[in-house]
N, C-alpha and C positions, 0 to 999 in steps of 0.2 A: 480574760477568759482563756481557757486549755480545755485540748484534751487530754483525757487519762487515759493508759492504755497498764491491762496487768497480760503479762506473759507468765504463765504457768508459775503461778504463785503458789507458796506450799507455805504451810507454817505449822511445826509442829511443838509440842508442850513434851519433853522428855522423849520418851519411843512413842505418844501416840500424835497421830495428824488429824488435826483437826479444819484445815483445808488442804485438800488435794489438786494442787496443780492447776488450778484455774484460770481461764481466759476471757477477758472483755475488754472492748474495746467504746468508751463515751466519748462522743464524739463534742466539740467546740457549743457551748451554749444547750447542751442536753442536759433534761432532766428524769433523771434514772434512778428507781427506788430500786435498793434489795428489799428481798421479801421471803420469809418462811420461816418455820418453826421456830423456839428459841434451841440453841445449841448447834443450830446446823451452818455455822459461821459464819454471818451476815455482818454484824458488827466486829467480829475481829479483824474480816478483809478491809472494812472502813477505817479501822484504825489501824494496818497496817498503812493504808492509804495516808493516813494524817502522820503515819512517822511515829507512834505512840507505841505501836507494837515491833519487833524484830520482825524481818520477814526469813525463815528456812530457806526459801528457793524462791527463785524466778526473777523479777524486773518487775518495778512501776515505773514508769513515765508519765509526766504531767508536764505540758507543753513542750512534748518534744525531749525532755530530758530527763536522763535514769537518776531516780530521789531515793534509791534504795541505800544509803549514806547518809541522805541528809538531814540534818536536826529540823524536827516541826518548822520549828522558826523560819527555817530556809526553805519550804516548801512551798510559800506564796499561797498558802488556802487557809480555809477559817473552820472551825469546828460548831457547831453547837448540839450540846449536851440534851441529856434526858432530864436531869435535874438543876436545868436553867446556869446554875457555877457564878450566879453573880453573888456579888461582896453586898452582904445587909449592911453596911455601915457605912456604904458608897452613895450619894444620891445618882439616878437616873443617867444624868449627863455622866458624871464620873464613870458609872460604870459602863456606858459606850464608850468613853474617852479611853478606857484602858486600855482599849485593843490598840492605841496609837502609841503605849507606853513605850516602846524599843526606838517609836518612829524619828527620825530628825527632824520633823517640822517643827514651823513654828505655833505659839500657843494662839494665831488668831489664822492660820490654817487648822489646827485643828478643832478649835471652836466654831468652826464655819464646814465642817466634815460633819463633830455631831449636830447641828443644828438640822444639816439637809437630812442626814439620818433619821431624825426623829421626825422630821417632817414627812417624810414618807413612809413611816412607821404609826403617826400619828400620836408621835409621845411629846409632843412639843411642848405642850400644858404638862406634862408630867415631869420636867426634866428636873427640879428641887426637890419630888419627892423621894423617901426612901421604898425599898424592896417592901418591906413590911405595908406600907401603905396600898401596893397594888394590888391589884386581880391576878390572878395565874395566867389568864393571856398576856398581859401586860409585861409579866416577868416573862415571859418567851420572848415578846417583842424586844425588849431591851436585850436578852442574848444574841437575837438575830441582829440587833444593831449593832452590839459590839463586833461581830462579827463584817457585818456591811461595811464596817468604818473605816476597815486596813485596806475595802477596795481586792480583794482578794482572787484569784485566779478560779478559784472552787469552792463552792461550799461542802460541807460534810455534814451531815441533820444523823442525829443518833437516837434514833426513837423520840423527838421533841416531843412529840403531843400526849407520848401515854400519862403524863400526870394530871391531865385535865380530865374536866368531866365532859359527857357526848356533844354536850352544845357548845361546849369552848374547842370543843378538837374541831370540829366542821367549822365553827367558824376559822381557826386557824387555818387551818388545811386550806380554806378559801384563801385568806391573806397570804400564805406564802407561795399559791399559788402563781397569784397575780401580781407579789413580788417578783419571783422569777422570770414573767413575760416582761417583764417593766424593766429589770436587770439584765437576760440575758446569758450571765453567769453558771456555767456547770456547775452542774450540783447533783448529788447523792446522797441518797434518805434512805435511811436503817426502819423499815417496821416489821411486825410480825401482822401487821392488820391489812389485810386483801382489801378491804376497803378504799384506806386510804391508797393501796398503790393505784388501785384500778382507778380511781379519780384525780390525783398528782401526775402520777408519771407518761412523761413522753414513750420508754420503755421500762420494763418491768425486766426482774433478774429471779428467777425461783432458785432460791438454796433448797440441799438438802443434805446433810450429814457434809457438811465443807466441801459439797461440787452445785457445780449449774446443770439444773436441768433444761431450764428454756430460758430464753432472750425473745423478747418483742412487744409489740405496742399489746396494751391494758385488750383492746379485741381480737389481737392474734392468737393470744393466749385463753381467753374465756370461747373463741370458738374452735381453735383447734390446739387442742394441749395434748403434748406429745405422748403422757402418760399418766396414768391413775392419779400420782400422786398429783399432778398441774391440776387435772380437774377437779380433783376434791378440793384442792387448795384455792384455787381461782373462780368465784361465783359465790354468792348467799341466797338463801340456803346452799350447801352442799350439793354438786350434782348425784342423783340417782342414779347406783350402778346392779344390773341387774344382770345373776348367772346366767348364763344359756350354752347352749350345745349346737353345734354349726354341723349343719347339715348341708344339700344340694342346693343353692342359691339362698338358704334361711337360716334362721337358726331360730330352734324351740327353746323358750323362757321358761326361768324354774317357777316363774308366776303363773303360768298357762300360756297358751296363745304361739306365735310363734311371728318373729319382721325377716321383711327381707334383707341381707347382709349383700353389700358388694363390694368387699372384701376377701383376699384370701393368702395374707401372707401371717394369718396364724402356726404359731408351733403344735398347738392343739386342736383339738374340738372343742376345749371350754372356753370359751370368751364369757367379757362383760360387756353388756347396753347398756351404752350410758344416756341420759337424759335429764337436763337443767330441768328443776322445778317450774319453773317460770313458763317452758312450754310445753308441758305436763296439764293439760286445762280438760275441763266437760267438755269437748266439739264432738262432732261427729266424727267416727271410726272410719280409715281406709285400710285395702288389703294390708296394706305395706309398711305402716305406721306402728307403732309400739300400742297396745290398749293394756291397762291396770285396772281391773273390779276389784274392789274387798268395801270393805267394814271403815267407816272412821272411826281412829283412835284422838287423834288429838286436832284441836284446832287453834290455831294460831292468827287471832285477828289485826292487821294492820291498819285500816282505817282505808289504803288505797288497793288493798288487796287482801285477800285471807287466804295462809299455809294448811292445809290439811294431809294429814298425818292418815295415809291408807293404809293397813295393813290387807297383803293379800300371798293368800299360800303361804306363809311365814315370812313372808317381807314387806319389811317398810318402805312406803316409798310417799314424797313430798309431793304436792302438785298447789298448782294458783286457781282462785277460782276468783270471781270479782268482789271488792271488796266487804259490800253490803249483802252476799249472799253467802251467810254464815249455816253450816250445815248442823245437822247436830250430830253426837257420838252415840256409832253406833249407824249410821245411816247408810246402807249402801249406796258407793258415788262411784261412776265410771268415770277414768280419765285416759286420755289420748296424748299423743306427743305424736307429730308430722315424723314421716320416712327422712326428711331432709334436713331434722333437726337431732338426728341421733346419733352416737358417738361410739365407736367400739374400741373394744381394747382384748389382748390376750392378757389372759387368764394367767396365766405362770409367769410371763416377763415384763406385764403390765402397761407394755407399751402398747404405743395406738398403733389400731392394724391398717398396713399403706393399700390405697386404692389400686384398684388392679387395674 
């Protein structure tokens, strides 16, 4: 196990930078997803990370020492791909065994590497067959194995799961999970799915256009995200953000109505309120709380919850209601969200505005 540590890492493709200068620091046995958009450099800082890419500027350290010279090889971490990269013509055991191909062991240490690999992978019964024979979880399993096999300082996960379908990514996402508690092992995971980081990761890294906007644990980030872009990006549904005009202790909503703001280190009078769907619900209205009347446009049934789609004064806004209380379109529904679950941002620089 290692930590990684990037000092103002830059990497650019001709005259243009497509990361600027970034700093993180993963600590011995952390497990830290990147996460955001695609293009906004989450997997090229990954594979600078694995020695795959040059790096333009700055330092990696992984256990202590600058790898910004040294060949993958010499890196002491393991990759695993988006599109699995094992050999069809290889059975099972072979293709975990490859990762031992440089190794100097011998052939009944390493037949005693893949066997505990599979064993904890669950490929034990699998290990004669070929790629073509398996499930697509299966073929994940066996690249994380080959990668387990070398016993490696770090792992590196590069979007693994988007080639599965929903029920094989949760269940993955479950098993590498609790691979990683049972290993130990730093590790970093490339997604663009909020999902998966918000459920995986110990901390969470938000890219956006090759910088960090926030570092912190999966609930530091979903209740206080530092700006527009964390909140939209962190939560399903999308958090509701709604105009308003900041006045004497309040501020009036372009939906009507007006909540208390206590806040005041806006650059303007225009801020956004923000509020999670989730607690956006029918309760009863206080002074100070946000309220939303309109019209339903759309309804979105879940089975443990149902999304409704309010339009009100020319905004849309999301709210939960319980699951078996399906409204119809077209119904007038009022919804609330508590004073102490609301979120503001200014308006022009979209950051969250600091409490006074």
């Amino acid at each position: 196990m290692a930590t990684i540590e990037i000092d103002r890492l830059v990497k650019r493709y001709g005259q243009t930078t497509v990361v600027h200068g970034i700093d993180l620091s993963i600590r011995d046995g952390e497990f830290v997803v990147l996460v955001g958009p695609s293009g906004c450099g989450k997997s090229t800082t990954l594979r600078m990370i694995a020695g795959l890419e040059e790096i333009s500027g700055g330092a990696i350290r992984i256990g202590g020492r600058i790898v910004n010279d040294l060949q993958p090889k010499d890196r002491n971490i393991a990759m695993v791909f988006q599109n699995y990269a094992i050999y069809p013509h290889m059975s099972v055991a072979d293709n975990i065994a490859f990762g031992l191909y440089r190794s100097n062991l011998s052939k009944g240490e390493k037949r005693r590497r893949v066997e505990q690999v599979a064993e904890t992978l669950g490929l034990s019964q699998l290990l004669e067959r070929r790629p073509s024979a398996l499930s697509g979880g299966q073929r994940q399993r066996v690249a994380i194995g080959r990668a387990m096999v070398r016993d490696p300082a770090a792992f590196l996960f590069d979007e693994p799961l988007s080639n599965l379908d929903a029920q094989l990514r949760t269940q993955m996402r479950i098993e590498i999970k609790r691979l990683h508690h049972r290993l130990g092992t730093t590790s970093v995971f490339v997604t663009h799915d909020q999902v998966e980081a918000m459920t995986m990761a110990d901390r969470i890294v938000v890219m956006r256009d090759g910088r960090i906007l926030q570092v912190g644990t999966p609930l530091e980030l979903y209740d206080k995200p530092v700006d527009v872009f964390t909140a939209r990006f962190i939560g399903s549904p999308t958090m509701n953000l709604l105009p308003a005009s900041l006045r004497d202790g309040g501020a009036d909503l372009s939906t009507g109505g007006s909540v208390r703001v206590p806040y005041s280190s806006a650059t303007t009078s225009d801020i956004l309120v923000g509020a999670r769907p989730q607690d956006l619900v029918p309760t009863a209205s206080d002074a100070q709380g946000l309220t939303v009347s309109g019209t339903v446009a759309v309804v979105e049934t879940l089975g443990s919850e149902t999304l409704v789609h309010v339009e009100s004064a020319g905004q849309t806004v999301i709210g939960s209601i319980p699951g078996r209380q399906i409204p119809r379109i077209g119904e007038h529904l009022t919804l609330h969200a508590p004073a102490e679950r609301l979120y503001y941002f200014d308006r022009i620089t979209e950051k969250a505005l600091a409490v006074q």
